[in-house]
C-alpha positions in Angstrom: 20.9 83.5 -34.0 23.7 84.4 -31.4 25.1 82.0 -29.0 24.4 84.6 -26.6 20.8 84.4 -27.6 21.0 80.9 -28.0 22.0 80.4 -24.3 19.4 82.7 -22.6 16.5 80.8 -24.9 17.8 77.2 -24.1 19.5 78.2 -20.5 17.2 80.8 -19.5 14.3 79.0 -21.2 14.9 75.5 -19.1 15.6 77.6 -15.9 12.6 79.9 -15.9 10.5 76.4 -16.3 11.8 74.2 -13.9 11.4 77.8 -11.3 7.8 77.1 -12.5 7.4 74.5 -11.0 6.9 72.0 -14.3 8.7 68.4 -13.7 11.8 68.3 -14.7 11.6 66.2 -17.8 8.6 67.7 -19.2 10.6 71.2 -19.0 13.5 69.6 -20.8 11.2 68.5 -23.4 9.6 71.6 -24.0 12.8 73.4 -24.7 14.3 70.5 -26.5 11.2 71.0 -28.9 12.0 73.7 -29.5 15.8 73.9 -29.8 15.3 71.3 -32.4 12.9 73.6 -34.7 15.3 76.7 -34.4 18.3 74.7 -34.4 18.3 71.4 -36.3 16.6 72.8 -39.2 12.5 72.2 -38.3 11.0 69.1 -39.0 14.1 67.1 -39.1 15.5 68.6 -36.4 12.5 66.7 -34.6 13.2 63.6 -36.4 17.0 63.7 -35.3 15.9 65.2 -31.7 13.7 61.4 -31.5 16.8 58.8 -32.7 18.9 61.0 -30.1 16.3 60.4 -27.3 16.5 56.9 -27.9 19.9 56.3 -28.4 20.5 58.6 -25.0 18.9 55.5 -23.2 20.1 53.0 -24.9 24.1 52.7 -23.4 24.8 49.8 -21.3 26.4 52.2 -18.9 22.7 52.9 -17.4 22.0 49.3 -16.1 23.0 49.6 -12.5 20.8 52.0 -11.8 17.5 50.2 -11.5 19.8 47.6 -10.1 20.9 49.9 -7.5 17.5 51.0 -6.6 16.1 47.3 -6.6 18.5 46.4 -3.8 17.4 49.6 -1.7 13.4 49.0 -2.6 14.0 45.3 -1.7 16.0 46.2 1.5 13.5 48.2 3.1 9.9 46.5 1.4 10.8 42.8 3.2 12.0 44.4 6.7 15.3 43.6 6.6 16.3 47.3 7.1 14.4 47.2 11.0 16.5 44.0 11.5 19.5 45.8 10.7 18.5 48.9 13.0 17.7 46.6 16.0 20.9 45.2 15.6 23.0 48.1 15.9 21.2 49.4 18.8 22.2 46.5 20.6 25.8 46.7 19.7 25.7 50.8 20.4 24.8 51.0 24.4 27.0 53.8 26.7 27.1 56.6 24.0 26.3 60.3 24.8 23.3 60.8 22.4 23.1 57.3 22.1 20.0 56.8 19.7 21.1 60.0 17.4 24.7 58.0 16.8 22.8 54.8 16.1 21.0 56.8 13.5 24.0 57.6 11.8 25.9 54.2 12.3 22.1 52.5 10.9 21.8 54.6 8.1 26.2 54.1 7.0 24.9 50.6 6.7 21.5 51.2 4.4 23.8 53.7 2.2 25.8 50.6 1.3 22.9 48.8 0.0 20.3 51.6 -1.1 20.4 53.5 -3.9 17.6 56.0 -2.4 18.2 58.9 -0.2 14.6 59.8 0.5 14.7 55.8 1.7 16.6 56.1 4.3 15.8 59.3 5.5 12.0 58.9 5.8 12.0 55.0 6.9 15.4 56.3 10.2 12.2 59.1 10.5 9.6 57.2 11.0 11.2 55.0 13.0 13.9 56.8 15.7 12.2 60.6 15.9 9.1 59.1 17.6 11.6 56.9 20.0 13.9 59.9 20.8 11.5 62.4 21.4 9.7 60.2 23.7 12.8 59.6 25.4 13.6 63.3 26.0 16.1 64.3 23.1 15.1 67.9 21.5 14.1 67.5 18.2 17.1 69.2 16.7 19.1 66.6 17.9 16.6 63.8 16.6 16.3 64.9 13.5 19.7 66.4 12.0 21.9 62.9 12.2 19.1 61.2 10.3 18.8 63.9 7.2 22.5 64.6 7.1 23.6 60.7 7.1 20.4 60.3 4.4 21.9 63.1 2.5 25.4 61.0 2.4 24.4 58.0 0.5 24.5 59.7 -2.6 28.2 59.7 -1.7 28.2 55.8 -1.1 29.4 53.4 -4.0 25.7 52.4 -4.8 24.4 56.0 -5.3 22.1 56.0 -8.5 22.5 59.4 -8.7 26.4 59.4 -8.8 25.7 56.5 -11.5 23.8 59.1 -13.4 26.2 62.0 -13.0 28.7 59.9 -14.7 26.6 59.2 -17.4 25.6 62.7 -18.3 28.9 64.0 -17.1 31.4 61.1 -18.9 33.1 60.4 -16.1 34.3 57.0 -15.7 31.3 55.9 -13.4 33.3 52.8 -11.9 36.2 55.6 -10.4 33.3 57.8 -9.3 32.0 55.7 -6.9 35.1 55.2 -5.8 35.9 58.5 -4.9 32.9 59.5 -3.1 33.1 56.8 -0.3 36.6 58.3 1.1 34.5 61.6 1.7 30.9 60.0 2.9 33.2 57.9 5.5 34.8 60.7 7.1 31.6 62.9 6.8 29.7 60.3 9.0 32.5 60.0 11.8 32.9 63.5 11.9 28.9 63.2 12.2 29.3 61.1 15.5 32.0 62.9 16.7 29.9 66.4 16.6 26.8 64.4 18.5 28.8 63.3 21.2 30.6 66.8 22.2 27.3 68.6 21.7 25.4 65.8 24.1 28.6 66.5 26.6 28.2 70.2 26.4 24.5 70.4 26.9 23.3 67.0 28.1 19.9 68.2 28.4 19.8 67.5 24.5 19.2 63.9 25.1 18.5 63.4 28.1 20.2 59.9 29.6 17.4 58.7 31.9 16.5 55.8 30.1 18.9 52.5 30.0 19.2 50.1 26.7 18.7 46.7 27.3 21.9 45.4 28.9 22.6 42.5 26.1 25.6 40.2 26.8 27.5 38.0 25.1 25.8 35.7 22.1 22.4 38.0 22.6 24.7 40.9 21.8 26.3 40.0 18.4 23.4 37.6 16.9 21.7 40.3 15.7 24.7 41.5 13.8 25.7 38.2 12.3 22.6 37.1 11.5 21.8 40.5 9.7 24.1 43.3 9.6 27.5 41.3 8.4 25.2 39.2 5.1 24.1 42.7 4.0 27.2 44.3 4.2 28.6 41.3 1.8 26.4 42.2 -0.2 28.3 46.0 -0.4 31.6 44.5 -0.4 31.1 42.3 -3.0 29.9 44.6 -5.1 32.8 47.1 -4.3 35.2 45.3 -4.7 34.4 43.2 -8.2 34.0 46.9 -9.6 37.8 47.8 -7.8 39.9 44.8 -8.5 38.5 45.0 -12.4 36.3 41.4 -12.2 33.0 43.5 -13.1 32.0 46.4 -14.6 29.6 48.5 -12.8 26.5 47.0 -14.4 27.8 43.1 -13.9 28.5 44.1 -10.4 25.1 46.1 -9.9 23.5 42.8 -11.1 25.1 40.6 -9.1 24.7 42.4 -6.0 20.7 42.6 -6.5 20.5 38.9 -7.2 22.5 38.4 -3.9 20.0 40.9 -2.2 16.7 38.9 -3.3 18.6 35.9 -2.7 19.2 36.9 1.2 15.4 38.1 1.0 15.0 34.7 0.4 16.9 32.8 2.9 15.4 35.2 6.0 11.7 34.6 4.4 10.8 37.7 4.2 10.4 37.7 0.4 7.1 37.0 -0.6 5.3 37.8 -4.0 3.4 40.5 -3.0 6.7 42.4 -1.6 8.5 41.8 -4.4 5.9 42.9 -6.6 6.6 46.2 -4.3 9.7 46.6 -4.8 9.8 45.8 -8.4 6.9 48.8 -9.1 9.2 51.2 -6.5 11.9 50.5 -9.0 10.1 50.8 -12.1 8.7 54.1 -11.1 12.0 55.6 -9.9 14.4 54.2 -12.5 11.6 55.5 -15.5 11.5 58.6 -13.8 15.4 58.5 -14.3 15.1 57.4 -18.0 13.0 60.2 -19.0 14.8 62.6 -17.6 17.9 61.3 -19.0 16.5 61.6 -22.4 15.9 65.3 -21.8 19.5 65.8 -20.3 20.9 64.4 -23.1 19.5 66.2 -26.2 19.3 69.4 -24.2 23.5 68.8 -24.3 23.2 68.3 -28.0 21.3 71.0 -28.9 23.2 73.3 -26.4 26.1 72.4 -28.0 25.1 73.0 -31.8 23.8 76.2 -30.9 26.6 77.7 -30.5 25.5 78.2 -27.1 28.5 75.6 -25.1 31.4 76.9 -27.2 30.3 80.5 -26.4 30.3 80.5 -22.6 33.1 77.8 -22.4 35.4 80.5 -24.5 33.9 83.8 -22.2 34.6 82.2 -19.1 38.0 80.5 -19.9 39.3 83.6 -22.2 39.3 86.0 -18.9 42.5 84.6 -17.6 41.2 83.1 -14.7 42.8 80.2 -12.5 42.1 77.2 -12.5 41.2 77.2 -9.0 39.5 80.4 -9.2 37.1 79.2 -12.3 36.4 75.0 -9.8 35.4 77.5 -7.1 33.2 79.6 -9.1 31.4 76.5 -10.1 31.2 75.3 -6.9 29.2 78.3 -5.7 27.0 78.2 -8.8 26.1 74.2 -7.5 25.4 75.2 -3.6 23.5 78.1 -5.0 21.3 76.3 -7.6 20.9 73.9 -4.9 19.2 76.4 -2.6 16.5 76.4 -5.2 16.3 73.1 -7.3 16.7 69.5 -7.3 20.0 67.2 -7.8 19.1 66.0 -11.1 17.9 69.5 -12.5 21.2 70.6 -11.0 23.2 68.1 -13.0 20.7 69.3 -16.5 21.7 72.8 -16.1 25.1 72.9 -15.3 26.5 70.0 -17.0 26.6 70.7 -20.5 28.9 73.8 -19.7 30.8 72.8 -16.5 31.9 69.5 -18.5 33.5 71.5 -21.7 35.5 73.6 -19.1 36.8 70.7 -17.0 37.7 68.9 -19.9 39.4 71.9 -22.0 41.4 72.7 -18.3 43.1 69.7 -17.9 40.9 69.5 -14.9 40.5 65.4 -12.8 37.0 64.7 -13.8 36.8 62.1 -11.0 37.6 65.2 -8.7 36.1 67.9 -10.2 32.9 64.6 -9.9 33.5 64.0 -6.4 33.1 67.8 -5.3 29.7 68.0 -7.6 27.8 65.2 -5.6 29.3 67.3 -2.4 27.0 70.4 -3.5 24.4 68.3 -4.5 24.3 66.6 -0.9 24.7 70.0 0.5 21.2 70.5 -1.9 19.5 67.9 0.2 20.0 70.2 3.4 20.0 73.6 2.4 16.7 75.2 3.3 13.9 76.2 2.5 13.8 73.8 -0.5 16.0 71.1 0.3 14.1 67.7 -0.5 15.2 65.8 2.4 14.0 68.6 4.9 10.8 68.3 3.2 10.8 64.8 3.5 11.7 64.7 7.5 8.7 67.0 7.9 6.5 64.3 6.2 7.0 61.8 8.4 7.9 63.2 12.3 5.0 63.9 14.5 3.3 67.1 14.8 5.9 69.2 17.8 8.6 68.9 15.3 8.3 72.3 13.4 10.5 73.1 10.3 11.8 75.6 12.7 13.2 72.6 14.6 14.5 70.9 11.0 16.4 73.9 9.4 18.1 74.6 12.8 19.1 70.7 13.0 20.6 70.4 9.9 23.2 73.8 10.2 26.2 71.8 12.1 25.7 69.2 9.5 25.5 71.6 6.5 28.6 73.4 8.1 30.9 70.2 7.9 30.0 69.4 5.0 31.4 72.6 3.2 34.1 71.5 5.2 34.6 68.6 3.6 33.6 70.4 0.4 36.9 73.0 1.3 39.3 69.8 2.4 38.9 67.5 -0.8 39.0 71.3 -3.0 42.3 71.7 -1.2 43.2 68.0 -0.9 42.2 66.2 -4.0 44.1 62.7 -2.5 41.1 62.5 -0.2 38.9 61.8 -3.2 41.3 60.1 -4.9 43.1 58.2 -3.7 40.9 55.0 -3.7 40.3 55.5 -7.8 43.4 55.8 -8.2 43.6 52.1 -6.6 41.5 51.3 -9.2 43.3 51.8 -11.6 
């Protein structure tokens, strides 16, 4: 068989399935089946496509993501994420749009300590939307900081999915994490900024009739020492073992889970039946992970042994095109796909040929990396699909309309191409802070 025929069964194949609507893994498995008949020689070729699917999630490099998602799961299952919120309401007082920039201050600090996006976008939902819109604000403006700031913390050091983009991808997971937090920070102050001259242009958005409680001194701050500046630790600890070289990723994953049941502990709020939560949240999620993983993996294989990688990588590369020209391209194909599809079936697709390309150009795998969980945050927004719109919608009440939600999350979806353009342009943005680490 051609690798041209080849890459329409297995590309085409996986594509047309996951359009379908089947789960993600189960499609991968289908065409994996069958790859492995055509292509590894029949029954063998099964036999082989089963040691692969076990040795795909068997590297050590895998661990921090159910420790990642423990520390999320357990952050938000004991209550500790309210405390937090309350907290920096009562630091955050005389602000135009005052409750939409605590949403994104709030949710900067769950990104450092939660592995989930759908986390913090649907517990900020449930919580702020119902406050703001009884205050006055227009739902636009109460509900597009809390999906675009959700959207971010797969750019924060404890994303899972950046953990599982550098598996899949083999880039050095420890400098990828690194590289996304430049971009996330300035994303979320250009966030604030954008709230604040919009609420100054049109102050009827959010209306300032109603006055926080006036906290002084000691009342002020406890909140924030008691709470905020222990969890944030937490982050920093975990940060930096992974910059300065103590830790790997995994050690450091570890360690900062321990040290977030250990807090749990100390505020007694962690009781058996809550840990017991959080520990089937992060089962469910990280197997869900696993098996999909396993899919990725020997779909790459088999991709690759088809013929099928070498083919496209050698079209697209042999047509003289730039460097630049061929990282754009693929960044249109990512914002694109993520019009229709999720992050991880994103990362199945694409992957196996992006990664041949990148690595064949010379091209900064940390950068090219960086720019890849951009578009795939930009997926989160995009309508109609985008799974964080969908999620918003699950938990606002009734008057907010998806009309309302794809019209809120345009300014955010607008800076972050943006920032998409600026680190494409401006690679020391990215990468600077890996470059720290090494």
């Amino acid at each position: 068989m051609s690798w041209q025929a080849a890459s329409w069964l297995l590309l085409g194949g996986s594509t047309l399935l996951l359009f379908l609507g089947l789960p993600v893994a189960f499609s991968f498995l289908a065409i994996n089946t069958l790859g492995a008949i055509l292509f590894l020689g029949g029954e063998p070729g099964l036999v082989q496509l089963t040691r692969n699917s076990v040795d795909s999630v068997s590297s050590f490099s895998l661990t921090p993501i159910p420790m990642f998602v423990l520390m999320g799961e357990v952050l938000f299952h004991t209550g500790l994420a309210v405390k937090v919120l309350d907290a920096v309401e009562r630091l955050i007082t005389r602000v135009p749009g005052r409750l939409a920039v605590i949403a994104v201050v709030a949710g900067t600090i769950f990104s450092a300590i939660s592995g989930s996006t759908i986390a913090v976008t649907a517990m900020l939902g449930s919580l702020l939307v119902p406050l703001m819109l009884e205050r006055g604000y227009h739902p636009v403006l109460a509900t597009g900081p809390i999906i675009a700031v959700g959207a971010l913390d797969m750019l924060m050091p404890v994303s899972a999915l950046a953990v599982l983009l550098g598996s899949l991808s083999g880039i050095s997971i420890t400098r990828l994490l690194m590289g996304g937090f430049a971009p996330g920070m300035l994303l979320k102050v250009a966030f604030v900024a954008y709230i604040i001259i919009c609420v100054k242009l049109n102050p009827s958005l959010a209306p300032a009739g109603h006055q926080a409680t006036a906290y002084r001194g000691w009342e002020r701050i406890r909140p924030i020492i008691k709470y905020v500046i222990p969890i944030l630790s937490i982050f920093l600890v975990v940060v930096t073992s992974m910059n300065v070289g103590w830790a790997t990723p995994t050690e450091s994953a570890a360690v900062g889970a321990f040290a977030t049941v250990v807090l749990a502990l100390a505020y007694r709020a962690l009781t058996l039946e809550i840990l017991f939560a959080a520990l089937r949240g992060t089962i469910m999620i990280s197997g869900m992970i696993l098996f999909i993983i396993v899919g990725a993996t020997t779909f790459s294989q088999i991709l690759s042994f088809s013929g099928a990688s070498n083919g496209i990588v050698s079209l697209i590369t042999g047509h003289g095109l730039t460097q630049t020209a061929i990282v754009a391209g693929m960044m249109l194909i990512l914002i694109f796909l993520g019009i229709f599809v999720d992050q991880v079936s994103m990362m199945l697709i694409t992957l196996p040929i992006f990664m041949p390309i990148v690595q064949q150009l010379g091209i900064d795998p940390v950068w090219f990396g960086v720019m890849f969980l951009i578009c795939m945050q930009l997926g989160l927004l995009l309508p109609p699909h985008g799974l964080l719109l969908m999620t918003m919608k699950g938990v606002v009440p009734p008057q907010v309309t998806m009309s309302h939600i794809f019209r809120a999350v345009v300014p955010y979806i607008v800076l972050s191409v943006a920032m998409l353009v600026l680190v494409f342009f401006l690679p020391a943005v990215a990468l600077w802070l890996p470059n720290i680490v090494r």
